[in-house]
MDTraj code that builds the backbone (N, CA, C; nanometers):
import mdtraj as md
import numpy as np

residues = "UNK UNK UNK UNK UNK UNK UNK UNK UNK UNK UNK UNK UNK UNK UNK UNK UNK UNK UNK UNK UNK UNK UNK UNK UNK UNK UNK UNK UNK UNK UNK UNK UNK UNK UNK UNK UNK UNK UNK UNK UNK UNK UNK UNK UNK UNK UNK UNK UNK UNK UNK UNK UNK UNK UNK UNK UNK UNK UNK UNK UNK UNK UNK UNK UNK UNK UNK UNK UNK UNK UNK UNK UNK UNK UNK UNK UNK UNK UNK UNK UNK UNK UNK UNK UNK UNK UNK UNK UNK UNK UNK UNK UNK UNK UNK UNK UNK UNK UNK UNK UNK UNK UNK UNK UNK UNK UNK UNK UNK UNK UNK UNK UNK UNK UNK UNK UNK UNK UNK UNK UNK UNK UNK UNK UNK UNK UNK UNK UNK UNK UNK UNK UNK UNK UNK UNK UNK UNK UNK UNK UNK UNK UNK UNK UNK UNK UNK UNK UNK UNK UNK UNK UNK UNK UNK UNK UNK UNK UNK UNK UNK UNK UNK UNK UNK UNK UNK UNK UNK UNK UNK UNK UNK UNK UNK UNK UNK UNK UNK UNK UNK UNK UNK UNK UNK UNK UNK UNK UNK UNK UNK UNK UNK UNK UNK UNK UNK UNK UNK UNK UNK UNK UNK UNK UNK UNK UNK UNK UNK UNK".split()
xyz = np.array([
    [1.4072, -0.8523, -2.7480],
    [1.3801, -0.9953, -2.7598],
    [1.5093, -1.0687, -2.7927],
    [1.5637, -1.1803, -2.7191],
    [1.6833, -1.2379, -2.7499],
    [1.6920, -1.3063, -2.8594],
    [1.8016, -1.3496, -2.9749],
    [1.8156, -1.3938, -3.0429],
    [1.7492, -1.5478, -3.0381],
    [1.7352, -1.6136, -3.1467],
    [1.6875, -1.7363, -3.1960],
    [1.7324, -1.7730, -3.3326],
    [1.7075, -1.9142, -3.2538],
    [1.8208, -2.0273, -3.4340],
    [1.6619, -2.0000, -3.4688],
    [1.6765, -2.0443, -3.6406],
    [1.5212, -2.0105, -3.7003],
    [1.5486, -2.1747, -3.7735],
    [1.5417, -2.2777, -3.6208],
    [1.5242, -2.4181, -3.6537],
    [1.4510, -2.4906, -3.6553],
    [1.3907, -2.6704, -3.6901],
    [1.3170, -2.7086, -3.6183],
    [1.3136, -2.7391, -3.5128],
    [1.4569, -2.8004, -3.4415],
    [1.4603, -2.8229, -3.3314],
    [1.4433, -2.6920, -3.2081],
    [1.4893, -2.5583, -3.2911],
    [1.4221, -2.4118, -3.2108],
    [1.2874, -2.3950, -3.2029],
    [1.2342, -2.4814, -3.2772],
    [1.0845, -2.4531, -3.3415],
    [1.0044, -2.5166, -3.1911],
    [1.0559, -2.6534, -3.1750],
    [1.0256, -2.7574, -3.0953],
    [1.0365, -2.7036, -2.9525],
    [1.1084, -2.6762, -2.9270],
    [1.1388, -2.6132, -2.7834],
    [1.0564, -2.4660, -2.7376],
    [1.0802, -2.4215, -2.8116],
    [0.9830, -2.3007, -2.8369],
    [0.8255, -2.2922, -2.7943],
    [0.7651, -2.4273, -2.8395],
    [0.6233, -2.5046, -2.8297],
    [0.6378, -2.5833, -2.6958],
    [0.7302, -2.6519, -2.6669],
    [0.7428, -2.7122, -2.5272],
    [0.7523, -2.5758, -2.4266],
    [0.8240, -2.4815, -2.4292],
    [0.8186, -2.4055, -2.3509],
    [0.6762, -2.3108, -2.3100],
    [0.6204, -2.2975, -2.4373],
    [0.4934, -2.2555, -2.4269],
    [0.4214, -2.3316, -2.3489],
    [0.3781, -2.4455, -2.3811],
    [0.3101, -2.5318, -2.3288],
    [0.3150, -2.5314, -2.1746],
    [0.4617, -2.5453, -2.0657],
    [0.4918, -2.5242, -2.0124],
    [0.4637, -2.3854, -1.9233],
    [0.4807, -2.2921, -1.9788],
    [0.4366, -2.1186, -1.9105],
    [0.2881, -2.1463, -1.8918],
    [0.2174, -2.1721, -2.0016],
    [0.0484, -2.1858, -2.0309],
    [0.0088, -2.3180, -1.9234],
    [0.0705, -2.3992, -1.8842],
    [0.0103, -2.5026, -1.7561],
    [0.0780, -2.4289, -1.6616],
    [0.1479, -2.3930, -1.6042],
    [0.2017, -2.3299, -1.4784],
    [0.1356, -2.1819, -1.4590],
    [0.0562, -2.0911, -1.5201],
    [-0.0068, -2.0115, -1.5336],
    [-0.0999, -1.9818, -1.4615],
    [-0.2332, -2.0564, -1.4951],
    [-0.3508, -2.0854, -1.3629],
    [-0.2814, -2.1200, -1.2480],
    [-0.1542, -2.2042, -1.2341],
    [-0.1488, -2.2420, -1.1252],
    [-0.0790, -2.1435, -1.0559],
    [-0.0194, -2.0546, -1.0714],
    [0.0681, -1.9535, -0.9667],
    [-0.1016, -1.8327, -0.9958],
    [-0.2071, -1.8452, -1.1300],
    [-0.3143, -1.7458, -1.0737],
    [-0.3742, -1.7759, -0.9627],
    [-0.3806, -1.9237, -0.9585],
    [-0.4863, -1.9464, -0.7906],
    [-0.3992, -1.9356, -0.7231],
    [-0.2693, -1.9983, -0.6633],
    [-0.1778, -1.9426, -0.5533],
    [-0.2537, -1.8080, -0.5514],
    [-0.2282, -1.6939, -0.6097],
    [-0.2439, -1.5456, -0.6122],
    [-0.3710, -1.4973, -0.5581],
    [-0.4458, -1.5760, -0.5684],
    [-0.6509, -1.6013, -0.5794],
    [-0.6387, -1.6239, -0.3958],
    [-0.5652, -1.7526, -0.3552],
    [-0.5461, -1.7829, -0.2291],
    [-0.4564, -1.6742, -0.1468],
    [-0.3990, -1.6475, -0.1603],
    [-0.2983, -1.5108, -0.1026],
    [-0.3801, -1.4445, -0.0355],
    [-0.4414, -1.3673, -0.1714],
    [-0.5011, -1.2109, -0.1274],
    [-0.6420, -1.2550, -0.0890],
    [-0.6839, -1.3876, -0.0640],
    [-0.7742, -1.4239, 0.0256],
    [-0.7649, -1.4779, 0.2060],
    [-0.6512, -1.4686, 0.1864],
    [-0.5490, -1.5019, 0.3186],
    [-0.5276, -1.3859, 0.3887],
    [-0.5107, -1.2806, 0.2840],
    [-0.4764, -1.1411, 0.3580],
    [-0.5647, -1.0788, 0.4086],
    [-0.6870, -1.1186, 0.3228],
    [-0.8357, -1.0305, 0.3684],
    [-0.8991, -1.1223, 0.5178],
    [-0.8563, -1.2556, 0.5279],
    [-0.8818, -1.2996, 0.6412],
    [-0.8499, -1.2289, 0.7293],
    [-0.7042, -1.2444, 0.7066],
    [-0.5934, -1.1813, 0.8202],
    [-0.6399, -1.0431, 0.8828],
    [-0.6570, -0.9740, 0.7708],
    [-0.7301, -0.8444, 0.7693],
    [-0.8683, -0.8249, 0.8854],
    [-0.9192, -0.8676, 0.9032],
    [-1.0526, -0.9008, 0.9507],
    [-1.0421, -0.9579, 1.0542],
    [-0.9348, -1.0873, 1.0999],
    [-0.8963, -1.1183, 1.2149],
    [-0.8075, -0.9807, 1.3154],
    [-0.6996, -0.9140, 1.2428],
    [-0.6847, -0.7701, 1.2885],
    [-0.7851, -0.7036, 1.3559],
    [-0.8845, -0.6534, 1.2633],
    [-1.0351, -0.6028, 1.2704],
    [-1.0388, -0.6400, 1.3972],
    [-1.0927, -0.7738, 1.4057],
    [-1.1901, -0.8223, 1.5401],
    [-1.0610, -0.7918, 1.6732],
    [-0.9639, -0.8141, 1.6210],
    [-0.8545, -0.8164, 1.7868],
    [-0.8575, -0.6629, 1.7928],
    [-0.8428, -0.5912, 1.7110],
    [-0.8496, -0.4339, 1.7738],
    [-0.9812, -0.4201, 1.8226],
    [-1.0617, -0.4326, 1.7783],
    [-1.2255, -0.4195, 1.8184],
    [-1.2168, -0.4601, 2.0342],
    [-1.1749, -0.6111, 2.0108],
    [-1.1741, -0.6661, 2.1417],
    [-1.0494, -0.5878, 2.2399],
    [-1.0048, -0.5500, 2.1684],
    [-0.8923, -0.4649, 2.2681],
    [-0.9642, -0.3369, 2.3514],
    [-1.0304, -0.2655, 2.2496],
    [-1.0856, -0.1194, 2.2693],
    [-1.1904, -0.1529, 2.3359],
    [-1.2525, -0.2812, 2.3365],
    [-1.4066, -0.3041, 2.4244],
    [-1.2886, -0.3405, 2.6088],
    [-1.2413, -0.3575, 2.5749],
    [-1.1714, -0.4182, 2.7074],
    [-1.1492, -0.3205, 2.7931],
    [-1.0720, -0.1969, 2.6924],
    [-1.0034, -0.0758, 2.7563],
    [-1.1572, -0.0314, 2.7758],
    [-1.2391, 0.0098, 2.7194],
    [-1.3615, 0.1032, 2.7509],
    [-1.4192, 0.0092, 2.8794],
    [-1.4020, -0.0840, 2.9224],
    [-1.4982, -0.1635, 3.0597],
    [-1.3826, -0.0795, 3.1756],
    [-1.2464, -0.0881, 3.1221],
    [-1.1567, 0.0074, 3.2209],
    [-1.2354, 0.1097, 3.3165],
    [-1.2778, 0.2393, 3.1867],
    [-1.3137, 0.3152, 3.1995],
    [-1.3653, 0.3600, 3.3203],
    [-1.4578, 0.2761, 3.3822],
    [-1.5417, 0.3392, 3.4998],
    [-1.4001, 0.3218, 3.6403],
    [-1.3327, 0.2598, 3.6266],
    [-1.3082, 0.2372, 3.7793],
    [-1.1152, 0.2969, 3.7461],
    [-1.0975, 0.3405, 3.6008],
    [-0.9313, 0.4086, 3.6148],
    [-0.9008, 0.4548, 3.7153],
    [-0.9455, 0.5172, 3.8060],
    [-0.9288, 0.6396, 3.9133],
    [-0.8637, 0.5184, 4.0124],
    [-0.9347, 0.3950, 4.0002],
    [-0.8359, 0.2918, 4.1638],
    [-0.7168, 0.2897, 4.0517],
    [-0.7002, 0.2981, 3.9073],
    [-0.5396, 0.3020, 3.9263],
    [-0.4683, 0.3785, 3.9317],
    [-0.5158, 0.5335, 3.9755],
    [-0.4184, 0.6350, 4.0079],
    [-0.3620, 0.5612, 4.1074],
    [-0.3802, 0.5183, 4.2063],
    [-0.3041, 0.5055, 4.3314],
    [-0.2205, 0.4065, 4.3092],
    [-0.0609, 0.4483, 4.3041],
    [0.0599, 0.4100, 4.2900],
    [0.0636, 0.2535, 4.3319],
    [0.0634, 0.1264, 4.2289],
    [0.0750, 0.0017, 4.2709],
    [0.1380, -0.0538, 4.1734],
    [0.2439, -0.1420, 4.1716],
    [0.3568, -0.1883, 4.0590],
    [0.2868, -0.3446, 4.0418],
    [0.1662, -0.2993, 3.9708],
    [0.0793, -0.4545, 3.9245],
    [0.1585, -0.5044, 3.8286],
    [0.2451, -0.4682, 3.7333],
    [0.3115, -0.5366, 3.6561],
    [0.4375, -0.5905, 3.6929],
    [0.4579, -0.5800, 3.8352],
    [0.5549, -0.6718, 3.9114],
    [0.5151, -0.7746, 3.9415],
    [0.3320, -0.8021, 3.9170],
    [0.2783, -0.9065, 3.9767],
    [0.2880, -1.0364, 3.8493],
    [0.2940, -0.9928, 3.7480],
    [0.2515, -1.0556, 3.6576],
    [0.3591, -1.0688, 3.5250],
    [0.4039, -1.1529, 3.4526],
    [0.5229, -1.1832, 3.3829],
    [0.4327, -1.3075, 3.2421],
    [0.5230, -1.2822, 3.1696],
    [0.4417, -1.4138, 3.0466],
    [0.5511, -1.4885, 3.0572],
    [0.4910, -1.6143, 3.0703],
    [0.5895, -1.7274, 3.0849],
    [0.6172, -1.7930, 2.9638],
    [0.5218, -1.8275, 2.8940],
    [0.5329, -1.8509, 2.7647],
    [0.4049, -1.8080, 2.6572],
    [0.4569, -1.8170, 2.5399],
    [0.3864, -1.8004, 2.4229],
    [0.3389, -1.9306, 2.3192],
    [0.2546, -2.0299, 2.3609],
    [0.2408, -2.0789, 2.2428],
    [0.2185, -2.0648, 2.1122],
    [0.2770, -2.1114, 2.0180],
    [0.2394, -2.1172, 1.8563],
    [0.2675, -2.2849, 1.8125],
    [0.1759, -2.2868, 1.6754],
    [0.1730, -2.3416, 1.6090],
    [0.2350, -2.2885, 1.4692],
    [0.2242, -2.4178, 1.3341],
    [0.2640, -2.3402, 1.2405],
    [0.1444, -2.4005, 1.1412],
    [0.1228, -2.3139, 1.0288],
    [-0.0021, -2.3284, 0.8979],
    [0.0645, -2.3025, 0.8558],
    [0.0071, -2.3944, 0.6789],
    [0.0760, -2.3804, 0.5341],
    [-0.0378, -2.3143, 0.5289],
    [-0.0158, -2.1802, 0.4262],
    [-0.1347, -2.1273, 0.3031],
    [-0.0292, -2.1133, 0.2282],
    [-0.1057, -2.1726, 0.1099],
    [-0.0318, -2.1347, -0.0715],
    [0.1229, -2.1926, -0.0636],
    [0.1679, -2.3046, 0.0627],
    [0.3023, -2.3402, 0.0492],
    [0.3613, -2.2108, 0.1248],
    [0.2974, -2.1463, 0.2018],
    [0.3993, -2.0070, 0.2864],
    [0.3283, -2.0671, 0.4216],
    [0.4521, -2.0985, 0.4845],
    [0.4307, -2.1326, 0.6786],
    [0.4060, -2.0095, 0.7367],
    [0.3358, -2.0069, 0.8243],
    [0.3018, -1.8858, 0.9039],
    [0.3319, -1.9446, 1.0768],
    [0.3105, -1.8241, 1.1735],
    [0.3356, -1.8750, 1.2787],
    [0.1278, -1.8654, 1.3214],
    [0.0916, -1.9191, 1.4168],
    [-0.0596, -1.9065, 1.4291],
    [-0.0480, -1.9624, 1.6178],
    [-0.1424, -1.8557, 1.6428],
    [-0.1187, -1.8242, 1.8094],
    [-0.2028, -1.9206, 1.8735],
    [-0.1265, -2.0212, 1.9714],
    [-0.1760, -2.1249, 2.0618],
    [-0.2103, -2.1048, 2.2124],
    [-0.2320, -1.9861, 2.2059],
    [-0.1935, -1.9669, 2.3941],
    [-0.0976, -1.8733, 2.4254],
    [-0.1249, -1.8403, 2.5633],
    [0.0050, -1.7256, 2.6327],
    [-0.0443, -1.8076, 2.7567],
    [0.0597, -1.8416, 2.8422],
    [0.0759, -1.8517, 2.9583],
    [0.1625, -1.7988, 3.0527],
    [0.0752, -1.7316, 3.1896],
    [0.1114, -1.5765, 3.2818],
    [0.1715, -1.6885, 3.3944],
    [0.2519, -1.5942, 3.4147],
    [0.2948, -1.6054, 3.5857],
    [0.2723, -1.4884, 3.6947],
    [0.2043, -1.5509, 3.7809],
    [0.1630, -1.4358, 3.8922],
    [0.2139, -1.4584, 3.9688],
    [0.2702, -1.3703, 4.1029],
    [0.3395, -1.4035, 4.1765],
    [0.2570, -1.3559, 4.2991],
    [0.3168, -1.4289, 4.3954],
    [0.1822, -1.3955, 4.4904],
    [0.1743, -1.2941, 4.5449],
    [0.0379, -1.2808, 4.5832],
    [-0.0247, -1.1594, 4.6693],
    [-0.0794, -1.1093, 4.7212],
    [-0.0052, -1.0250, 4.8714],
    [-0.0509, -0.9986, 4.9851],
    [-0.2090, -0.9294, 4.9860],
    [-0.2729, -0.9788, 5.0403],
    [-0.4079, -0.9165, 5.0201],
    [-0.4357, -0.8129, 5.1009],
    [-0.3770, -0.7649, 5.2370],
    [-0.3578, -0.7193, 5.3206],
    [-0.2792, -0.5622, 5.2792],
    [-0.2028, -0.5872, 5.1803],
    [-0.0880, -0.4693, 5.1049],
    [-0.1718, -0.4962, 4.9325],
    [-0.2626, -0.4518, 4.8998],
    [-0.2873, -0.4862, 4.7681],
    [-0.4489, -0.4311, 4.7890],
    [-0.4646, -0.3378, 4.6416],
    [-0.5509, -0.2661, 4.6260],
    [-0.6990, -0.3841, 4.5889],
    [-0.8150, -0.3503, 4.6374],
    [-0.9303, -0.4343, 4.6100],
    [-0.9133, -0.4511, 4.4823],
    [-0.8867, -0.3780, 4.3874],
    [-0.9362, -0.4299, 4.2616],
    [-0.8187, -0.5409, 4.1870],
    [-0.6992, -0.5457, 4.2713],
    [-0.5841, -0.6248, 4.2096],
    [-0.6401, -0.7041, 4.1503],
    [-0.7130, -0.8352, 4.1533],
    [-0.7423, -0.9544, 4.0749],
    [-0.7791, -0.9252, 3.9661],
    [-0.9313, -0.8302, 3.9783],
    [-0.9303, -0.7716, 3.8318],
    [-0.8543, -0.7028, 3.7367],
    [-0.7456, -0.6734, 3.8153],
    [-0.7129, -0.5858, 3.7480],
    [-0.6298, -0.6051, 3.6474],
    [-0.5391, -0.7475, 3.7441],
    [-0.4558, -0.8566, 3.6750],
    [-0.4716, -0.8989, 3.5559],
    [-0.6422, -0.9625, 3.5434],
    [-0.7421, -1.0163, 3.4895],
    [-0.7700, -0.9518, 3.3095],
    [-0.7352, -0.8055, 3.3379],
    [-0.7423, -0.6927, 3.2564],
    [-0.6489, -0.6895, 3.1859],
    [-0.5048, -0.7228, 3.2626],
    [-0.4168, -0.6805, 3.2233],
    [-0.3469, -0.7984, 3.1582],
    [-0.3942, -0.9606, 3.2006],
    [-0.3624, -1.0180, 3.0930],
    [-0.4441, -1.0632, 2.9480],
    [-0.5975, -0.9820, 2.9831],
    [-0.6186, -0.9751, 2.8467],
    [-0.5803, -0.9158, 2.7567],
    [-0.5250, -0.8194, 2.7432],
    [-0.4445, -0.6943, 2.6901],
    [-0.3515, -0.7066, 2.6604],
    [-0.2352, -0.7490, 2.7248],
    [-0.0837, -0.8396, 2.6842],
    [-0.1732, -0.9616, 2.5863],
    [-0.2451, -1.0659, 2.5944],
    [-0.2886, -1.1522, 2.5283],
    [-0.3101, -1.1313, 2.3654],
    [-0.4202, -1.0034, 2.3510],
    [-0.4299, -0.9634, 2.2769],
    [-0.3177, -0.8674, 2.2070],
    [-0.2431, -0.7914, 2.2376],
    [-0.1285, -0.7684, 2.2112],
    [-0.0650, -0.8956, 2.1013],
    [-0.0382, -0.9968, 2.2067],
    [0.0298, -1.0579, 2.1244],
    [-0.0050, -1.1243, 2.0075],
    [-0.1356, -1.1335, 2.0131],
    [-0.2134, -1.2377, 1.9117],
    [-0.1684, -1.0877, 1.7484],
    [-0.2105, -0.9925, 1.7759],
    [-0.1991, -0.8949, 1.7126],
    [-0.0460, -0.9045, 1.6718],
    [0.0404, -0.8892, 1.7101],
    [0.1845, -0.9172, 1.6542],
    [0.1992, -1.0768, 1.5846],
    [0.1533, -1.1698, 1.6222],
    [0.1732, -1.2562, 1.5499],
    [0.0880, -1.2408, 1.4152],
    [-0.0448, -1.1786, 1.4224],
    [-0.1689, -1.1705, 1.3068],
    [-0.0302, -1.0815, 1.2003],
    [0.0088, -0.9896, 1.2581],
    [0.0771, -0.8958, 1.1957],
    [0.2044, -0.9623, 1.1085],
    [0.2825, -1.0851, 1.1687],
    [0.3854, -1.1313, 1.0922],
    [0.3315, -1.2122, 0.9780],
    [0.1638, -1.3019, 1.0221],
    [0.1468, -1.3525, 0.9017],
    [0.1006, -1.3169, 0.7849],
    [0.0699, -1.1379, 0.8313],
    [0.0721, -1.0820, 0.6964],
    [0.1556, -1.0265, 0.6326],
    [0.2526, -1.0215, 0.6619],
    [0.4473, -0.9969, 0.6168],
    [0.4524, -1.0939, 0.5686],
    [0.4045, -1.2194, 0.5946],
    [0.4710, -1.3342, 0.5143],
    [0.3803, -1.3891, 0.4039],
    [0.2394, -1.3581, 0.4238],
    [0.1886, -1.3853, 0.2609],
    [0.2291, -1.2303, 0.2191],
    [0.1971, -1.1295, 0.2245],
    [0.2255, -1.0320, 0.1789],
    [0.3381, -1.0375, 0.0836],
    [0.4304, -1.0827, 0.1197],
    [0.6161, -1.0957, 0.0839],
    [0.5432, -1.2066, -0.0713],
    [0.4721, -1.3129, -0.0283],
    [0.4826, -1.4238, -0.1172],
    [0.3332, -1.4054, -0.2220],
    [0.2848, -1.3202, -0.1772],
    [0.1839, -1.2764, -0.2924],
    [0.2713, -1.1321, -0.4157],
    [0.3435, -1.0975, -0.3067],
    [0.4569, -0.9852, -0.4371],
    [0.5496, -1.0887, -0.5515],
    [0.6290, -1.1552, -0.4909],
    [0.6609, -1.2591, -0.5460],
    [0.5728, -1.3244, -0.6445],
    [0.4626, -1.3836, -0.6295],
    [0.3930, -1.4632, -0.6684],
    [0.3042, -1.3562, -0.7969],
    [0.2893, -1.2887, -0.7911],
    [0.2293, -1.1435, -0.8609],
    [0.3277, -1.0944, -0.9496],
    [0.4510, -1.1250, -0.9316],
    [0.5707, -1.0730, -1.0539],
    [0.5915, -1.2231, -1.1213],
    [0.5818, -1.3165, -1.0725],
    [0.5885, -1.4296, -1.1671],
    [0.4724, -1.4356, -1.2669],
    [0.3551, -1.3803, -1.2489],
    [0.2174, -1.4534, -1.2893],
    [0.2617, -1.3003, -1.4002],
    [0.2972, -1.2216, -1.3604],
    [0.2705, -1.1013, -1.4521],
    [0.4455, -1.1134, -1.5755],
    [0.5048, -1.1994, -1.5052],
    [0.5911, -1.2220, -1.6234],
    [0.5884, -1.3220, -1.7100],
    [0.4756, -1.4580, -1.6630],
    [0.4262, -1.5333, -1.7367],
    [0.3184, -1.4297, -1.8375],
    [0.2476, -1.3843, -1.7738],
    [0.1762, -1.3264, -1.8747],
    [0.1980, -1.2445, -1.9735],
    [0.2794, -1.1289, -1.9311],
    [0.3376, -1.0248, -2.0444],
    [0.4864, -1.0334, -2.0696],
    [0.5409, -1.1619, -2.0561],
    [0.6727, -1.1494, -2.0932],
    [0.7026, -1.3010, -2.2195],
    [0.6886, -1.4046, -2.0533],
    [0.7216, -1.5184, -2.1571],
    [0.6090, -1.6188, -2.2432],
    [0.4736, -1.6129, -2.1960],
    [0.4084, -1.6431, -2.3144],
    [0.3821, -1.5586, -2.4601],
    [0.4055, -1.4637, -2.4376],
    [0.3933, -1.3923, -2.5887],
    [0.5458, -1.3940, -2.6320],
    [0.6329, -1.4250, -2.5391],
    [0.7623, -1.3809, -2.6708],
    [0.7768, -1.5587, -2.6430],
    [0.7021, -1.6439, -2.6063],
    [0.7357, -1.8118, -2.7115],
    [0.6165, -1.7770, -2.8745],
    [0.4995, -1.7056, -2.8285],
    [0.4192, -1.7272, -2.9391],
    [0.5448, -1.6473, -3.0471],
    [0.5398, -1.5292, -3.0141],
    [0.6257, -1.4091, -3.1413],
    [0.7204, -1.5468, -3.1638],
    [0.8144, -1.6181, -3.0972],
    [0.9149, -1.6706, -3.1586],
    [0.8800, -1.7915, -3.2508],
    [0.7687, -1.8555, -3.2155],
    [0.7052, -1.9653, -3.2974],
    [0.6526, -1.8990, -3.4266],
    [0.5854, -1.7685, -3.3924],
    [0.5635, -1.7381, -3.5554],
    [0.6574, -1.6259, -3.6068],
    [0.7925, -1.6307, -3.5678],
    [0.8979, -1.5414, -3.6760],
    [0.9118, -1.7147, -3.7338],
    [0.9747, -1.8361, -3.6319],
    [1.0451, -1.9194, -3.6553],
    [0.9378, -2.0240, -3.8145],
    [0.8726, -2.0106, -3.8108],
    [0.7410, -2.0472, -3.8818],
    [0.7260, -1.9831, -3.9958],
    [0.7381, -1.9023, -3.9926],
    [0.7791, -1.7770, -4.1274],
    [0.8908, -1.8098, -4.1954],
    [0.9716, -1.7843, -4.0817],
    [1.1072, -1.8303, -4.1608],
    [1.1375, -1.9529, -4.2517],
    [1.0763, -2.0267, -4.1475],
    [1.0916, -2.1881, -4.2357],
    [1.0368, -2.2276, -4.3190],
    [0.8581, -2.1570, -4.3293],
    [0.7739, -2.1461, -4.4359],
    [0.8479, -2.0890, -4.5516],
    [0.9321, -1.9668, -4.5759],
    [0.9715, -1.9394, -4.6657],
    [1.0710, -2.0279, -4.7276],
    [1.1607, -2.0716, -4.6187],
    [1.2681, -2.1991, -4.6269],
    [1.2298, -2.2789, -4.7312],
    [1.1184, -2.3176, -4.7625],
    [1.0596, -2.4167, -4.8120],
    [0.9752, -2.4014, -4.9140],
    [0.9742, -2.2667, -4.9188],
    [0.8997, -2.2163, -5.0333],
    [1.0136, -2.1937, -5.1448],
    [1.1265, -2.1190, -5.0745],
    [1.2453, -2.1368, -5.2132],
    [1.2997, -2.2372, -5.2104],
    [1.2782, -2.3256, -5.1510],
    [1.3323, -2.4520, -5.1847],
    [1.2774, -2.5299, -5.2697],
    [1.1390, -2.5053, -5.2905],
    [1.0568, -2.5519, -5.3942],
    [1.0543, -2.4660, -5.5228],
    [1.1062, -2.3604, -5.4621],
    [1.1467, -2.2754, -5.6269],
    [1.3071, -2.3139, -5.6885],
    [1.3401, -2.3444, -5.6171],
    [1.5018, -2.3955, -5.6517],
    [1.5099, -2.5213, -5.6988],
    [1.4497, -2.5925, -5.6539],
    [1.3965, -2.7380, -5.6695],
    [1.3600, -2.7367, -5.8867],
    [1.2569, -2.6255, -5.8668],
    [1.1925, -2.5841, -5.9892],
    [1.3066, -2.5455, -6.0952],
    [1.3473, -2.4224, -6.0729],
    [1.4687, -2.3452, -6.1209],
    [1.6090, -2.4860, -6.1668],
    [1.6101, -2.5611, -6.1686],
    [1.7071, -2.6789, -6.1017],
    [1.6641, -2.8294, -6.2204],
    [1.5616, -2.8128, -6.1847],
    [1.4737, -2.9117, -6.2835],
    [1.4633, -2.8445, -6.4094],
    [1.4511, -2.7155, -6.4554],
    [1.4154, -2.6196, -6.5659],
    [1.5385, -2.6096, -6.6413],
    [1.6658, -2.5698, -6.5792],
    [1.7752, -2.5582, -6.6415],
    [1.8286, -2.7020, -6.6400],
    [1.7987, -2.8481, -6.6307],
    [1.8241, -2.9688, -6.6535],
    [1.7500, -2.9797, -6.7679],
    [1.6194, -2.9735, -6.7735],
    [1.5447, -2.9825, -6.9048],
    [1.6097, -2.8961, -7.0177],
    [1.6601, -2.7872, -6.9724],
    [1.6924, -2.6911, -7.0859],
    [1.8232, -2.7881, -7.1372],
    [1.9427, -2.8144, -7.0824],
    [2.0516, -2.8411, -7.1135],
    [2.0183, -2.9832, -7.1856],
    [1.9422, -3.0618, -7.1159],
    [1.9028, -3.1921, -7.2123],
    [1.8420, -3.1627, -7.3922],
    [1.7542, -3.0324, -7.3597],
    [1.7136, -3.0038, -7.4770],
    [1.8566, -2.9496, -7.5873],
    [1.9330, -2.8894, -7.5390],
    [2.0849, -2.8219, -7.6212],
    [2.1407, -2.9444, -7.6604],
    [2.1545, -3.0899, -7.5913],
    [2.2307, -3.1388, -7.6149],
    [2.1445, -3.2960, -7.7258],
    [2.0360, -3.2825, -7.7504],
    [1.9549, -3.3791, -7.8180],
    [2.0073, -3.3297, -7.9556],
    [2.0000, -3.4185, -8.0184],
    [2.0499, -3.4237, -8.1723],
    [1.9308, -3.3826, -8.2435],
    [1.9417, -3.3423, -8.3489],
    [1.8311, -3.2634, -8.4635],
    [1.7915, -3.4454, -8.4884],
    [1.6828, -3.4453, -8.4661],
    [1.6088, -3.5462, -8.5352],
    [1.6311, -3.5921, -8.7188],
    [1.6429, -3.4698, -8.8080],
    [1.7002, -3.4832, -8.9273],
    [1.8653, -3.5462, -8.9908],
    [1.9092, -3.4849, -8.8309],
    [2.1120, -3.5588, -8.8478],
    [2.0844, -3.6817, -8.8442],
    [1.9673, -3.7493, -8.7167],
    [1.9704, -3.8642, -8.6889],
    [1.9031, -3.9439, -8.8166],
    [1.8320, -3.9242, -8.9219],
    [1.7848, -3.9784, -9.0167],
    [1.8904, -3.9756, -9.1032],
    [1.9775, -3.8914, -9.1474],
    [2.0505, -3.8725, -9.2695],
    [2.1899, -4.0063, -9.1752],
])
top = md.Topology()
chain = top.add_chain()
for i, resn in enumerate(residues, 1):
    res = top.add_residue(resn, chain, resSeq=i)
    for name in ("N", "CA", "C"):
        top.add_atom(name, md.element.get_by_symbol(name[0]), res)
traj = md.Trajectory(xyz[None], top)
């Protein structure tokens, strides 16, 4: 525990600072409350995009065999862009997925397997989802990051600096209580040996008659 003046004006600051840790307290606990309610969203939005991925790949299933036969469908098809947006939670920006937009390039129907369209069709749900999944994934790196953060502040408000303002308010309180307790004995002690010396120096009442 670091040193301290055992003042009033240490006394004072001491109580302001408390005051201070103890209102900022709840407020980085709900930040913390909102976080790891952000994450369990996030969590669950994960959930559902893997879910929709694996239902996609299993509709595959019946007709894989037209894609043995050698066709460079991903020559057909390119992402042109990625929209995003951005969300505040808890004061942490995230990126949040607006869209993917494909470029297809055209194709010969004549040189191109029956199932191409679908297949396209397949294949940009899958890149789609892909990506939604990498972005789901950064915005849980980024509360993640700010709920650790936010979780070492709340836990050093709690077990660090509100109990060592209380310990310092009551050493500093002690101290000064006693301050004031021998000061009232000194005070005493002070007044006692004034009375005494007045008494040594009073004349015998009998000198003063004779």
């Amino acid at each position: 525990m670091p040193a301290i003046k055992h003042t009033k004006n240490e006394l004072k600051a001491q109580r302001e600072a408390l005051r201070r840790f103890e209102r900022f307290l709840p407020m980085l606990q709900l930040k913390k409350q909102q976080l790891q309610m952000e994450i369990q969203s996030i969590d669950a939005a994960i959930a559902q995009k893997k879910a929709d991925e694996e239902r996609v790949i299993q509709a595959l299933r019946p007709w894989l065999r037209m894609f043995a036969d050698p066709f460079p469908i991903e020559s057909l098809l390119s992402v042109e862009s990625v929209g995003q947006s951005e969300s505040n939670i808890a004061g942490v920006t995230i990126p949040v997925f607006a869209g993917i937009f494909f470029k297809r390039e055209p194709i010969d129907l004549f040189d191109s397997p029956p199932w191409i369209d679908e297949g396209l069709e397949t294949l940009e749900q899958l890149i789609s989802l892909h990506t939604e999944l990498d972005i789901l994934a950064e915005q849980r790196r980024l509360i993640v990051e700010e709920l650790r953060s936010t979780s070492q502040r709340v836990n050093l408000f709690e077990k660090v600096k509100i109990p060592e303002s209380r310990e310092h308010i009551r050493i500093i309180k002690i101290f000064l209580g006693d301050e004031q307790t021998a000061g009232v004995a000194r005070a005493k002690n002070a007044k006692n040996r004034s009375s005494s010396r007045a008494a040594d120096i009073e004349p015998d009442p009998l000198e003063r008659s004779a």
